[in-house]
C-alpha positions, 0 to 999 in steps of 0.5 A: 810306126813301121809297115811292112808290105810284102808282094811278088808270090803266086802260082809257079811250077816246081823248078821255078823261080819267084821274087819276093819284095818286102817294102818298109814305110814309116821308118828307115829299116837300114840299121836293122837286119831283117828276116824272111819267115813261111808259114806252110798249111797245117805247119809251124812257122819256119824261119827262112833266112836273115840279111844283117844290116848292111846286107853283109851277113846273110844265114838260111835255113838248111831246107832252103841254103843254094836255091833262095837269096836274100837282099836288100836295098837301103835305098828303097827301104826294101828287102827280097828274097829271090827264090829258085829251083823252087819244090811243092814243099817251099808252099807256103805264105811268107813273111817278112819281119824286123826287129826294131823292137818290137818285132814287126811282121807283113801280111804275108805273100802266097807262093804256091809251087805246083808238081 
């Protein structure tokens, strides 16, 4: 059974930068790609970007395409987002995921951006 353990949020000012690392246990998640999704106070969730397996392939969403960055590390079962030019907008708890199936989500990680 796969666990997804996500960390590196916290407190930034707008312009910042953060560096968010989700970490697989349970089960080598290099044949699948994996996806960063946020969800925002009294918003719906927003998928956030995808890095295909292999890392060759990476997609994001408009609202974050130029500021954020997603790898991955097959090596250490690992995947991140680095996160810059960050707005109060990009608020939000994230999550990393993996469609194995069935889709397997962390717990989340707060990032708060401050203005």
């Amino acid at each position: 059974q796969v666990q997804l353990v996500e960390s590196g949020g916290g407190v930034v000012e707008a312009g910042g930068s953060l560096r968010l690392s989700c970490v697989a246990s349970g089960r080598n998640v290099s044949d699948y790609s994996m996806d960063w999704f946020r969800r925002a106070p009294g918003k719906e969730r927003e998928w956030v970007a995808q890095i295909s397996r292999g890392g060759g392939v990476t997609h994001y969403a408009d609202s974050v395409k130029g500021r954020f960055d997603i790898s991955r590390d097959d090596a250490k079962n690992t995947v991140y987002l680095q996160m810059n030019s960050l707005k109060p907008d990009d608020t939000a708890v994230y999550y990393c995921t993996v469609a194995l199936p069935p889709t397997v989500w962390g717990q989340g990680t707060q990032v708060t951006v401050s203005s």
